[in-house]
PQR file of N, CA, C, O and H, with PARSE charges and radii, in Angstrom:
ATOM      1  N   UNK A   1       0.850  -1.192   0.000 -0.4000 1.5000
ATOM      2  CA  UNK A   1       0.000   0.000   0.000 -0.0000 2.0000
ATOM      3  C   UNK A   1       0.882   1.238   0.000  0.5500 1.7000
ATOM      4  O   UNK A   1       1.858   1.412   0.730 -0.5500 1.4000
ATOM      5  N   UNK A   2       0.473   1.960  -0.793 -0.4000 1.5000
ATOM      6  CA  UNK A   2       1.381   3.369  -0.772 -0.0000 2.0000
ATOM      7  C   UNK A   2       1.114   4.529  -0.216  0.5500 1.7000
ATOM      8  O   UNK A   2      -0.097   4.737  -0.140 -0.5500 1.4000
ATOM      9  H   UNK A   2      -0.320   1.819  -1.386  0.4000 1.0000
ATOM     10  N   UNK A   3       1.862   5.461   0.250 -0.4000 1.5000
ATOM     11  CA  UNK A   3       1.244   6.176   0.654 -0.0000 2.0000
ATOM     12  C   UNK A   3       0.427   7.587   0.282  0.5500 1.7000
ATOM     13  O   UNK A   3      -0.138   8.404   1.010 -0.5500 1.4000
ATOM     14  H   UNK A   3       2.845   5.291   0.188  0.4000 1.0000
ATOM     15  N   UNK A   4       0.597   7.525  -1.070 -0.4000 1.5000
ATOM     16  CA  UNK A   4      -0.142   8.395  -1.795 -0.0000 2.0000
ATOM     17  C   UNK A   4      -1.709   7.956  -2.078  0.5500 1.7000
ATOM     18  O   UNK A   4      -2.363   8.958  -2.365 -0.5500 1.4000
ATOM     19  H   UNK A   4       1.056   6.862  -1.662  0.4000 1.0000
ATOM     20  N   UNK A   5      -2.598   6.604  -2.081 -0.4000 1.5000
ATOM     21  CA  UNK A   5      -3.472   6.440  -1.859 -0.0000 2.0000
ATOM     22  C   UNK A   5      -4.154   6.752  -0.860  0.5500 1.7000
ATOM     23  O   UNK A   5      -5.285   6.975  -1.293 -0.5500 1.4000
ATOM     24  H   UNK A   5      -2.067   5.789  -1.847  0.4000 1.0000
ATOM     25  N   UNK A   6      -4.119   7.019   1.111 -0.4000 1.5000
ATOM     26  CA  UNK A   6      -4.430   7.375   2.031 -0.0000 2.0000
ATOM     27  C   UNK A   6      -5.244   9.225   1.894  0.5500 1.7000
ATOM     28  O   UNK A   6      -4.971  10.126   1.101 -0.5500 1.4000
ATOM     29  H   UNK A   6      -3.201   6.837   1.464  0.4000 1.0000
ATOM     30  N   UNK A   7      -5.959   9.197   2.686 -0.4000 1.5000
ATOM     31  CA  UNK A   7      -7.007  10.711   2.518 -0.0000 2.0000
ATOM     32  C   UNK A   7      -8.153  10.592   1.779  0.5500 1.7000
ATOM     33  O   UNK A   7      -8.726   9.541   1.491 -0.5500 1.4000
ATOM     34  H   UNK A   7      -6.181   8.465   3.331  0.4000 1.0000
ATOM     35  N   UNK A   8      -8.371  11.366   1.573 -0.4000 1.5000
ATOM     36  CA  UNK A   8      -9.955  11.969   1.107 -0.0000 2.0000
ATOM     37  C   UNK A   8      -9.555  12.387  -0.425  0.5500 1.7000
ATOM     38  O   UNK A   8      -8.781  13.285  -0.757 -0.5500 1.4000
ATOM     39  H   UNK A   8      -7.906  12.219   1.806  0.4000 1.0000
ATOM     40  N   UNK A   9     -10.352  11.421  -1.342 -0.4000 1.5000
ATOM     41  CA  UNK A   9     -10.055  11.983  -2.992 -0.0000 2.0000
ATOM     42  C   UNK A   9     -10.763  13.495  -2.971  0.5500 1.7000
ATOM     43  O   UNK A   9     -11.335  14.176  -2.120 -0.5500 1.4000
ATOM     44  H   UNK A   9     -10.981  10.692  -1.074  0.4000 1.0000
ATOM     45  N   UNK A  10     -10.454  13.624  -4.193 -0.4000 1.5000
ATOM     46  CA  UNK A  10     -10.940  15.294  -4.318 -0.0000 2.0000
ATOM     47  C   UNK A  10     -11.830  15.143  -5.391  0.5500 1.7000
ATOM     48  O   UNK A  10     -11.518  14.311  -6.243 -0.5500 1.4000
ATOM     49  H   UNK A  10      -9.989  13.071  -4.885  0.4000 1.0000
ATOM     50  N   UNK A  11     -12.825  15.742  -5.523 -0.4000 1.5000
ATOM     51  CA  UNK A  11     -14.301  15.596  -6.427 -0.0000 2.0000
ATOM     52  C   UNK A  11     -13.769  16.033  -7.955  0.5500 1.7000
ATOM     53  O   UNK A  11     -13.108  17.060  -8.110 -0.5500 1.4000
ATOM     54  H   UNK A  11     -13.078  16.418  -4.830  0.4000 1.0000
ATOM     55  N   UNK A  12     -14.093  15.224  -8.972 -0.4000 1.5000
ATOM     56  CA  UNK A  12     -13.610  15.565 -10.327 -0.0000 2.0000
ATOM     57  C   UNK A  12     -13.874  16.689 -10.493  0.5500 1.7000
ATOM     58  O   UNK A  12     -14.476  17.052  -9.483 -0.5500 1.4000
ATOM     59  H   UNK A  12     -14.629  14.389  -8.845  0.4000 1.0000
ATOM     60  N   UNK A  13     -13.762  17.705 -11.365 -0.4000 1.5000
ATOM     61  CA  UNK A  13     -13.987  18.786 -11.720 -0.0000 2.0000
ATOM     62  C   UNK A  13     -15.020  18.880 -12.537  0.5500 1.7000
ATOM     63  O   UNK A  13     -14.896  18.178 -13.541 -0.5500 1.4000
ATOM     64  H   UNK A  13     -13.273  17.410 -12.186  0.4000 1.0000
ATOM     65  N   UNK A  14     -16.208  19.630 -12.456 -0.4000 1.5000
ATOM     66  CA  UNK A  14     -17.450  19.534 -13.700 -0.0000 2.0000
ATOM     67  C   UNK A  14     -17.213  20.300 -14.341  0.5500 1.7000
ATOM     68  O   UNK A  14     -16.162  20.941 -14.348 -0.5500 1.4000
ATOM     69  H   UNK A  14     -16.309  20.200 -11.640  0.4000 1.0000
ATOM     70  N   UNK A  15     -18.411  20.463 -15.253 -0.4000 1.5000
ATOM     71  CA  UNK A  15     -17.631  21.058 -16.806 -0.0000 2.0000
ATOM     72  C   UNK A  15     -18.552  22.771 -16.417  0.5500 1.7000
ATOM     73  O   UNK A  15     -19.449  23.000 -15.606 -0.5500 1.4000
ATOM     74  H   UNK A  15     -19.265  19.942 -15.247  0.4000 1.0000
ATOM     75  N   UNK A  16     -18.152  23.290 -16.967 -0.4000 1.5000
ATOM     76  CA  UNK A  16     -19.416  24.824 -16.874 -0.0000 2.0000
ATOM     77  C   UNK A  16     -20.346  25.004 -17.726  0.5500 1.7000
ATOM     78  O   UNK A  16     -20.363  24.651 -18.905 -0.5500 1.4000
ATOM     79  H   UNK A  16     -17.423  23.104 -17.626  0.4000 1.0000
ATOM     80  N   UNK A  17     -21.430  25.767 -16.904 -0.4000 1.5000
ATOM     81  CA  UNK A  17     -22.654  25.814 -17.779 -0.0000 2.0000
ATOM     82  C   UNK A  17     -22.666  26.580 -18.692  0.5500 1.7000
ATOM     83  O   UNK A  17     -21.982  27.603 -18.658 -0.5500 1.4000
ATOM     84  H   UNK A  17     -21.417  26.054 -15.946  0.4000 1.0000
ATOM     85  N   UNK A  18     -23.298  26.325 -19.530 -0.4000 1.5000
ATOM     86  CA  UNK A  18     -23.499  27.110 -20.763 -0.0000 2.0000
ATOM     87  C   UNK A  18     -24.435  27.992 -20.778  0.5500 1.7000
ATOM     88  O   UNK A  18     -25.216  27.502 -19.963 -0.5500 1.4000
ATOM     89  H   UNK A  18     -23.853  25.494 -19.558  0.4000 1.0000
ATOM     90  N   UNK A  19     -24.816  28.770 -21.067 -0.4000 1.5000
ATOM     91  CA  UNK A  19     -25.405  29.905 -21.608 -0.0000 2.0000
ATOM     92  C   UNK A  19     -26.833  29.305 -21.772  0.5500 1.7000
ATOM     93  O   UNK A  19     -27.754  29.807 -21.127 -0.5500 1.4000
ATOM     94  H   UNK A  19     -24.181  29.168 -21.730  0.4000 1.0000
ATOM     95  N   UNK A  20     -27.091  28.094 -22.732 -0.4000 1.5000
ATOM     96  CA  UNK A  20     -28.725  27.758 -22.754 -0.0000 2.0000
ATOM     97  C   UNK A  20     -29.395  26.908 -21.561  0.5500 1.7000
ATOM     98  O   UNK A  20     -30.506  26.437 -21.321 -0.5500 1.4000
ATOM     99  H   UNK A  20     -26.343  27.687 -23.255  0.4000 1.0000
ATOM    100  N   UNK A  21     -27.957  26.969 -20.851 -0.4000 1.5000
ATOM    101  CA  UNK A  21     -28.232  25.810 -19.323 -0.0000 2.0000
ATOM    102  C   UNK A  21     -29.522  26.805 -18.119  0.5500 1.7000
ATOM    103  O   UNK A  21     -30.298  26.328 -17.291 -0.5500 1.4000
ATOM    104  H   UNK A  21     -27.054  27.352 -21.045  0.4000 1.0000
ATOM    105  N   UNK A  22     -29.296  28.189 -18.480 -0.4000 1.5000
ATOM    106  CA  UNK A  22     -29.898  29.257 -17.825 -0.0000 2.0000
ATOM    107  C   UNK A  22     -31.420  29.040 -17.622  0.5500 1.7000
ATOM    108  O   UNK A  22     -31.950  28.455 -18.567 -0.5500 1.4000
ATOM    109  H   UNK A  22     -28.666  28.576 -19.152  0.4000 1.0000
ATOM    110  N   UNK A  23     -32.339  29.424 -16.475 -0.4000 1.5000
ATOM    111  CA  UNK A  23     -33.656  29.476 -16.883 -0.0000 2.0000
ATOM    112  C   UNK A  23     -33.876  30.350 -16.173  0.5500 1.7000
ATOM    113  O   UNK A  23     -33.068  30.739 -15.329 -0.5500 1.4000
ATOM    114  H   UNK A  23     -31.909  29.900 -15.708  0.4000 1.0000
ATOM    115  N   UNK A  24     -35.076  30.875 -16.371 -0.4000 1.5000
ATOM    116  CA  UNK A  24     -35.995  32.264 -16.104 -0.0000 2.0000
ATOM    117  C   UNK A  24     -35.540  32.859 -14.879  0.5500 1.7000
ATOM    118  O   UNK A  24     -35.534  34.085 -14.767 -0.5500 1.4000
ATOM    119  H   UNK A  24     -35.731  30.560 -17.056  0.4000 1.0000
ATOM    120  N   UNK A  25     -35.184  32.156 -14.010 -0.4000 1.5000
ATOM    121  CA  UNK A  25     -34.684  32.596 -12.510 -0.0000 2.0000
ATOM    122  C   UNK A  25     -33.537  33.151 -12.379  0.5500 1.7000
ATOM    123  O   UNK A  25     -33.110  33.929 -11.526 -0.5500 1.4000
ATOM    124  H   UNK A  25     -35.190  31.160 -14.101  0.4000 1.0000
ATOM    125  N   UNK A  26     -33.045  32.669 -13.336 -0.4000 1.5000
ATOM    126  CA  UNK A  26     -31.120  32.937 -13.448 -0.0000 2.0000
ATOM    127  C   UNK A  26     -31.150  34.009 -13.798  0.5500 1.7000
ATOM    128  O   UNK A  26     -30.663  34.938 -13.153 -0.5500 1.4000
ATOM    129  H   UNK A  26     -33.392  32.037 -14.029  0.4000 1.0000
ATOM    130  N   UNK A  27     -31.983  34.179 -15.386 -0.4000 1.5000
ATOM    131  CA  UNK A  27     -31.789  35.319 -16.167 -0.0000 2.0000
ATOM    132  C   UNK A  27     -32.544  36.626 -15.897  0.5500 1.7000
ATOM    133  O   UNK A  27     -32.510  37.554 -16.705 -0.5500 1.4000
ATOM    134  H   UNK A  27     -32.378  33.425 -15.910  0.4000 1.0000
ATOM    135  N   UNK A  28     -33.320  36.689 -14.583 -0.4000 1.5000
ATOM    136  CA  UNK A  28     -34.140  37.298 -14.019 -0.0000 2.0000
ATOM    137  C   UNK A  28     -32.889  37.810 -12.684  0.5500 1.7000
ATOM    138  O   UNK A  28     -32.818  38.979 -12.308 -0.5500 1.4000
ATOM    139  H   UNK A  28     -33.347  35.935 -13.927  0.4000 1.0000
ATOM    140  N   UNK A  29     -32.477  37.294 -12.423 -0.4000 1.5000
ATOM    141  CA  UNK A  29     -31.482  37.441 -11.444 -0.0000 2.0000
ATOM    142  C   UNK A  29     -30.216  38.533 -11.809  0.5500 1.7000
ATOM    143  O   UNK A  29     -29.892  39.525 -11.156 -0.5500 1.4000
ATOM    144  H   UNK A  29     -32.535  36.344 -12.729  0.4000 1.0000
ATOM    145  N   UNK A  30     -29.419  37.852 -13.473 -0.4000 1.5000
ATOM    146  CA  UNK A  30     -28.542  38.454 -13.794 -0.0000 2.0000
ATOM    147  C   UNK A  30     -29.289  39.687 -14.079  0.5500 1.7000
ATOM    148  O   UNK A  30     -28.944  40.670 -13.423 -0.5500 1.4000
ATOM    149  H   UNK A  30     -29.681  37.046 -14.003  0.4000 1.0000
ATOM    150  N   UNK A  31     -29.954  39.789 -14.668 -0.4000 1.5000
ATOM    151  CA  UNK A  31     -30.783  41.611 -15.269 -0.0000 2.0000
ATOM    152  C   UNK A  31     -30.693  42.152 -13.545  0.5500 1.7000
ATOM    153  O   UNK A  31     -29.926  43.052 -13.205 -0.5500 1.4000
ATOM    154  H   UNK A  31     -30.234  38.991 -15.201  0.4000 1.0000
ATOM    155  N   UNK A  32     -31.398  41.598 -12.798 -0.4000 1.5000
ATOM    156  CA  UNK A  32     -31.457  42.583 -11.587 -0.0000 2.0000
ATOM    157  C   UNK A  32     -30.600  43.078 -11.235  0.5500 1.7000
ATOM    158  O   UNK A  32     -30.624  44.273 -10.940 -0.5500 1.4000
ATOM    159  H   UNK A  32     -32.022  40.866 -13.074  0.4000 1.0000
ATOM    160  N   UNK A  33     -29.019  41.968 -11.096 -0.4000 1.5000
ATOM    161  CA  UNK A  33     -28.154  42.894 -10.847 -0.0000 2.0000
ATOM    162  C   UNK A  33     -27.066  43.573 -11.699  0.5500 1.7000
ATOM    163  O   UNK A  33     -26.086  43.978 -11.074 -0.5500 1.4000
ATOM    164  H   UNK A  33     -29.000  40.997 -11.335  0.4000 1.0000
ATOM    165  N   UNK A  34     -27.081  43.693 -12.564 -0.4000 1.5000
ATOM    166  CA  UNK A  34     -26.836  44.282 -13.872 -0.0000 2.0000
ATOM    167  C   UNK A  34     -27.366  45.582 -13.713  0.5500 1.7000
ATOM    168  O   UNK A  34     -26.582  46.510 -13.910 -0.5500 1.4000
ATOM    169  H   UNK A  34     -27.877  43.364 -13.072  0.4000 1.0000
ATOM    170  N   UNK A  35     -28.794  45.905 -13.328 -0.4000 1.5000
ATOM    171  CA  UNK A  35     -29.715  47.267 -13.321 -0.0000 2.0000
ATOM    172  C   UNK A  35     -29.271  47.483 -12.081  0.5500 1.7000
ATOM    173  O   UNK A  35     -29.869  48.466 -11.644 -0.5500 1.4000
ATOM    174  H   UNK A  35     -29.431  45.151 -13.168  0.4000 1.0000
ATOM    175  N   UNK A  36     -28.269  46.915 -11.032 -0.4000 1.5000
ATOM    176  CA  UNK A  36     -28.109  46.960  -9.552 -0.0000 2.0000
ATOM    177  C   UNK A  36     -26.682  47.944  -9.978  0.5500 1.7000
ATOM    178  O   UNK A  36     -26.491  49.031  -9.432 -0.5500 1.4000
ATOM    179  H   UNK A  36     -27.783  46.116 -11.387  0.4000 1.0000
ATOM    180  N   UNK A  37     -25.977  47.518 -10.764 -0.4000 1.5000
ATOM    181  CA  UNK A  37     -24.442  48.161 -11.061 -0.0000 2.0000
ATOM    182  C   UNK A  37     -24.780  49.390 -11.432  0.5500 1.7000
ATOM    183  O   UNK A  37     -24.391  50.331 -10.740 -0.5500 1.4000
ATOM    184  H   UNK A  37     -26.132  46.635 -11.207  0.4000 1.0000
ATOM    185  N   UNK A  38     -25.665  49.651 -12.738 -0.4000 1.5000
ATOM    186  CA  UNK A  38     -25.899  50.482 -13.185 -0.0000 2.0000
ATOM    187  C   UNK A  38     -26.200  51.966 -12.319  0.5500 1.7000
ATOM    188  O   UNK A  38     -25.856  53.111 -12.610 -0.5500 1.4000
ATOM    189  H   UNK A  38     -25.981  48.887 -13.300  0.4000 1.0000
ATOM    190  N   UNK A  39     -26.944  51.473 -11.200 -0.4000 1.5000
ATOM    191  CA  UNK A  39     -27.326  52.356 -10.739 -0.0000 2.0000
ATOM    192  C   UNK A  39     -26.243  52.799  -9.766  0.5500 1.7000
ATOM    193  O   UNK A  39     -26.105  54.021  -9.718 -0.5500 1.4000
ATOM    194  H   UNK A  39     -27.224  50.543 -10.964  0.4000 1.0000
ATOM    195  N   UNK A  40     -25.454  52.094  -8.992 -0.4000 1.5000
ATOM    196  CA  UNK A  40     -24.111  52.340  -8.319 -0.0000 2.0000
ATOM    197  C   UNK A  40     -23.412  53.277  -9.335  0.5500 1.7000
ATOM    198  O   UNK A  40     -22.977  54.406  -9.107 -0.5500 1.4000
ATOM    199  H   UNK A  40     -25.566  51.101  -9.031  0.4000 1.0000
ATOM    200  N   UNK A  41     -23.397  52.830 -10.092 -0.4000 1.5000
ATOM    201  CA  UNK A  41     -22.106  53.699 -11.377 -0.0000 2.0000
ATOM    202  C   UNK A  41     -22.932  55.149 -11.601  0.5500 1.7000
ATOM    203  O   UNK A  41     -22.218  56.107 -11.899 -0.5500 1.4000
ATOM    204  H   UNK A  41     -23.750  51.913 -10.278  0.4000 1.0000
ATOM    205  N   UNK A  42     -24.110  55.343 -11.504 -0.4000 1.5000
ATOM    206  CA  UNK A  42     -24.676  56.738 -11.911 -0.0000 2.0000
ATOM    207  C   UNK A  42     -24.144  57.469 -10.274  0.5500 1.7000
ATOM    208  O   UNK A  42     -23.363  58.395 -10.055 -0.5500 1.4000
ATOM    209  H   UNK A  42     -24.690  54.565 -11.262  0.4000 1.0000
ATOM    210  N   UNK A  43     -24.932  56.610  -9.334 -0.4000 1.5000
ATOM    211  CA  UNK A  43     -24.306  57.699  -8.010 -0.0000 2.0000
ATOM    212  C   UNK A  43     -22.788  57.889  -7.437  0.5500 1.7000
ATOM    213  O   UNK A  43     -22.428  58.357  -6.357 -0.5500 1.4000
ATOM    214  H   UNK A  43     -25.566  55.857  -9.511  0.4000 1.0000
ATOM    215  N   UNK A  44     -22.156  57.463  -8.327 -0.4000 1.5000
ATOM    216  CA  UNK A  44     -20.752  57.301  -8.229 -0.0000 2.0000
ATOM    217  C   UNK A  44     -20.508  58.368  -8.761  0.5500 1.7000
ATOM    218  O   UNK A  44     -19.831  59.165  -8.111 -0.5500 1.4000
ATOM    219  H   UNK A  44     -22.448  57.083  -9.205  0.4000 1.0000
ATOM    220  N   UNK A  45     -20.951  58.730 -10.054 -0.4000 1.5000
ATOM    221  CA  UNK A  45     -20.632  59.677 -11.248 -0.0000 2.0000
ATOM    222  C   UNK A  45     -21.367  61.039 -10.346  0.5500 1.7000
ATOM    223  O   UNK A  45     -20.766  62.112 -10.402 -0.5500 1.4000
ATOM    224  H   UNK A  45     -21.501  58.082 -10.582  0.4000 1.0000
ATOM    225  N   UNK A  46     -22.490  60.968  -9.637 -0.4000 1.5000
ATOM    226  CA  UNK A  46     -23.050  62.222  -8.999 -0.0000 2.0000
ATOM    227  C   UNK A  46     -22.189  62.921  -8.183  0.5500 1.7000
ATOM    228  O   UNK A  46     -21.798  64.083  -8.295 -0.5500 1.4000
ATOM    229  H   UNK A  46     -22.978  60.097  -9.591  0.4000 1.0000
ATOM    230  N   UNK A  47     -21.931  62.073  -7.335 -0.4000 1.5000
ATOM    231  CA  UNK A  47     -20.830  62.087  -6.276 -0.0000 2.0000
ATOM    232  C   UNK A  47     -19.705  62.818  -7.104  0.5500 1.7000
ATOM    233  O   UNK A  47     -19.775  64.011  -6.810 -0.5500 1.4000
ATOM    234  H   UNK A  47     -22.249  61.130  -7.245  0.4000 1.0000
ATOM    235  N   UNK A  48     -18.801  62.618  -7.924 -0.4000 1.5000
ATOM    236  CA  UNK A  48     -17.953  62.791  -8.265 -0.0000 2.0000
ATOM    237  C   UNK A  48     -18.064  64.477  -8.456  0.5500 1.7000
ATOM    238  O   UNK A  48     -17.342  65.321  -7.924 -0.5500 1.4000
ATOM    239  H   UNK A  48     -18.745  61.649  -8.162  0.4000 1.0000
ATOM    240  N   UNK A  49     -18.964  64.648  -9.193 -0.4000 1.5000
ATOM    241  CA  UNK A  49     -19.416  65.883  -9.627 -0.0000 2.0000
ATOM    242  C   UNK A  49     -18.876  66.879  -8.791  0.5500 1.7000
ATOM    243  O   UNK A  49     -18.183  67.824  -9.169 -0.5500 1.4000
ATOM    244  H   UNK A  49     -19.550  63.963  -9.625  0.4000 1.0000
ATOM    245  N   UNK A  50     -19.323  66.554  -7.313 -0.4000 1.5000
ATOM    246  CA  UNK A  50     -18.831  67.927  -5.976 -0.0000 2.0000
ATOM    247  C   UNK A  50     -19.825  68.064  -5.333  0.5500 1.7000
ATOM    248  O   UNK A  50     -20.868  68.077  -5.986 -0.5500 1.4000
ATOM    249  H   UNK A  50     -19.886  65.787  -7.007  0.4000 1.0000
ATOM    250  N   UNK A  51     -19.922  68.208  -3.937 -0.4000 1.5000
ATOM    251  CA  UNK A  51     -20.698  68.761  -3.183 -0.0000 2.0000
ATOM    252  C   UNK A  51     -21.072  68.060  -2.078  0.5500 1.7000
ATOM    253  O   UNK A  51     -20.979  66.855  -2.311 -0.5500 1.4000
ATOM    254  H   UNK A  51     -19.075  68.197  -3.406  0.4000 1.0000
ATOM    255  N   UNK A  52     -21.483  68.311  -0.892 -0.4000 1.5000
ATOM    256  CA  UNK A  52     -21.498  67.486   0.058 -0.0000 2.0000
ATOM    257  C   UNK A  52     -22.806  66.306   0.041  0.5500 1.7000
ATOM    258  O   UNK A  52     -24.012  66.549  -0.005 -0.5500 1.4000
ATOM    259  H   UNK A  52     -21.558  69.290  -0.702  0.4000 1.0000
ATOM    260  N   UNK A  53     -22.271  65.259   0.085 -0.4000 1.5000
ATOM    261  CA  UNK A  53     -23.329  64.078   0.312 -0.0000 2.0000
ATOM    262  C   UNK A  53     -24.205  64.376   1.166  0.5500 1.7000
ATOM    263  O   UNK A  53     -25.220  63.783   0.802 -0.5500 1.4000
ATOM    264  H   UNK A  53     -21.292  65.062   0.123  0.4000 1.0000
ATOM    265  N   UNK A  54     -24.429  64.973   2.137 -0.4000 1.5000
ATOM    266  CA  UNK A  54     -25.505  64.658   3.266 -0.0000 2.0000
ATOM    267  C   UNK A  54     -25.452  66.245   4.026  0.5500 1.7000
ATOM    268  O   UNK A  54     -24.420  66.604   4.592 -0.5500 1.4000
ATOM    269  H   UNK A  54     -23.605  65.455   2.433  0.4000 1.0000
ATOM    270  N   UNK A  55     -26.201  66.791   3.991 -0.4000 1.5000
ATOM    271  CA  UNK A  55     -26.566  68.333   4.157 -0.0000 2.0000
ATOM    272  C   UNK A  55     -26.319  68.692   5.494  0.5500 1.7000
ATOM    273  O   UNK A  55     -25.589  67.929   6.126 -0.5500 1.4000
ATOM    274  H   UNK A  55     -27.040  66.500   3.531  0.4000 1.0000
ATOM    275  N   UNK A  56     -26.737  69.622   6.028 -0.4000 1.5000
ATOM    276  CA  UNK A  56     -27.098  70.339   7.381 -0.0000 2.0000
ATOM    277  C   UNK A  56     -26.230  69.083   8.915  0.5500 1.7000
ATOM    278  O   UNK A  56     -25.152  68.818   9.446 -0.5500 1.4000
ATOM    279  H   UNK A  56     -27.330  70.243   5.514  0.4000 1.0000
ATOM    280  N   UNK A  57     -27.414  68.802   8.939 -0.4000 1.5000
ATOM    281  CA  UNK A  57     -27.572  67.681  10.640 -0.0000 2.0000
ATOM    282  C   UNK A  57     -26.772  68.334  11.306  0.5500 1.7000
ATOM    283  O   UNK A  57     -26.021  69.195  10.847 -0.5500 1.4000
ATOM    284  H   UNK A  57     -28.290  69.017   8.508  0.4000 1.0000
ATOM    285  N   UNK A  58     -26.889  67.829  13.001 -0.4000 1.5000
ATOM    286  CA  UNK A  58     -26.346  68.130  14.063 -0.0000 2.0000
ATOM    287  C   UNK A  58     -24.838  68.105  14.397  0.5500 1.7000
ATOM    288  O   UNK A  58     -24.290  67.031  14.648 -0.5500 1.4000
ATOM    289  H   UNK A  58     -27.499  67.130  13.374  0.4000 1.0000
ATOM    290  N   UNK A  59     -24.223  69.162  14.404 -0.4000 1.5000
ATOM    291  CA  UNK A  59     -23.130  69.236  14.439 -0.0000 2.0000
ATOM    292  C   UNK A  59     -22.580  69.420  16.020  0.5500 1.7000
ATOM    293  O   UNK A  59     -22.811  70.300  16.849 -0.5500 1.4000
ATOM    294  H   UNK A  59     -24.668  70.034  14.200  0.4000 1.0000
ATOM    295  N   UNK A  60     -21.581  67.955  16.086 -0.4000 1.5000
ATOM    296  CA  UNK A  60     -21.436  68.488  18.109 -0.0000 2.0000
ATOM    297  C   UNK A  60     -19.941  69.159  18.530  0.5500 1.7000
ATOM    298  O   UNK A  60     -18.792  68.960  18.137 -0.5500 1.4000
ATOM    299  H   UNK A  60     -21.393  67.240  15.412  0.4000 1.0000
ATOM    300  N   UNK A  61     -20.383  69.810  19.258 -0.4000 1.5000
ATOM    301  CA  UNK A  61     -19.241  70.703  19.652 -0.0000 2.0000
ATOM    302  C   UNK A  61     -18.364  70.344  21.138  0.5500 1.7000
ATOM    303  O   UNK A  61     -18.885  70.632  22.216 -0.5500 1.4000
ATOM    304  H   UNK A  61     -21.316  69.972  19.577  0.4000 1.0000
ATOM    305  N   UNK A  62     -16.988  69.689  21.074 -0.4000 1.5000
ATOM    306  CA  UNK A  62     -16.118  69.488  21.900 -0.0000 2.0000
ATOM    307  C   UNK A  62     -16.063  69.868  23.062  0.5500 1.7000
ATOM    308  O   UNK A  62     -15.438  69.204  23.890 -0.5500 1.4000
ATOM    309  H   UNK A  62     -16.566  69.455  20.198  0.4000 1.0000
ATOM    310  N   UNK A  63     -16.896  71.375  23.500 -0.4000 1.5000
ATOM    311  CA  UNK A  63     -17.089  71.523  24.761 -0.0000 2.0000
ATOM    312  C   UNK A  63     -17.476  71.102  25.668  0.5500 1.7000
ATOM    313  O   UNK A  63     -16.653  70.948  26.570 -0.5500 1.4000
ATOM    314  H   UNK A  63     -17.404  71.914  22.827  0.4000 1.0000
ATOM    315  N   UNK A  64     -18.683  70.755  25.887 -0.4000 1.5000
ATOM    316  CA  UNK A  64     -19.043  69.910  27.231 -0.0000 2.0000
ATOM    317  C   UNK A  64     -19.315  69.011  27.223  0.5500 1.7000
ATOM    318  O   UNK A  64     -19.855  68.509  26.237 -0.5500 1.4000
ATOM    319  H   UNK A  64     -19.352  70.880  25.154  0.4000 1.0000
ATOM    320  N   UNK A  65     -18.964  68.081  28.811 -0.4000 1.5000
ATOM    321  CA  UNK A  65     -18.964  66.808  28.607 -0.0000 2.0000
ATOM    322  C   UNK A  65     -20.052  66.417  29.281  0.5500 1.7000
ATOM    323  O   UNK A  65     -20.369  65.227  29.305 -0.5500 1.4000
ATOM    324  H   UNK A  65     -18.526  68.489  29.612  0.4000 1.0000
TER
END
């Protein structure tokens, strides 16, 4: 017996899905987050523009404790 037989085999490798392997759930999924990026990348681009993200609010002052 050798000792390269001993342990736990490792699971063959499967092949990847293809493109027509997809169904309604998948491709309902990828669009969502696809329209999910999209919208990150516009408020990214807003942002960029200038100006402060988040207005006014309570500003606290170091004096008292």
């Amino acid at each position: 017996m050798s000792g390269r037989q001993g342990g736990k085999l490792k699971p063959l490798k499967q092949g990847k899905k293809k493109a027509s392997d997809l169904d309604e759930a998948d491709l309902e999924f990828k669009k969502k987050q696809q329209d999910e990026q999209k919208k990150l990348k516009e408020l990214k681009e807003k942002a960029k523009q200038g100006g402060p993200l988040v207005g006014g609010g309570i500003k606290k002052s170091g004096g008292k404790k």
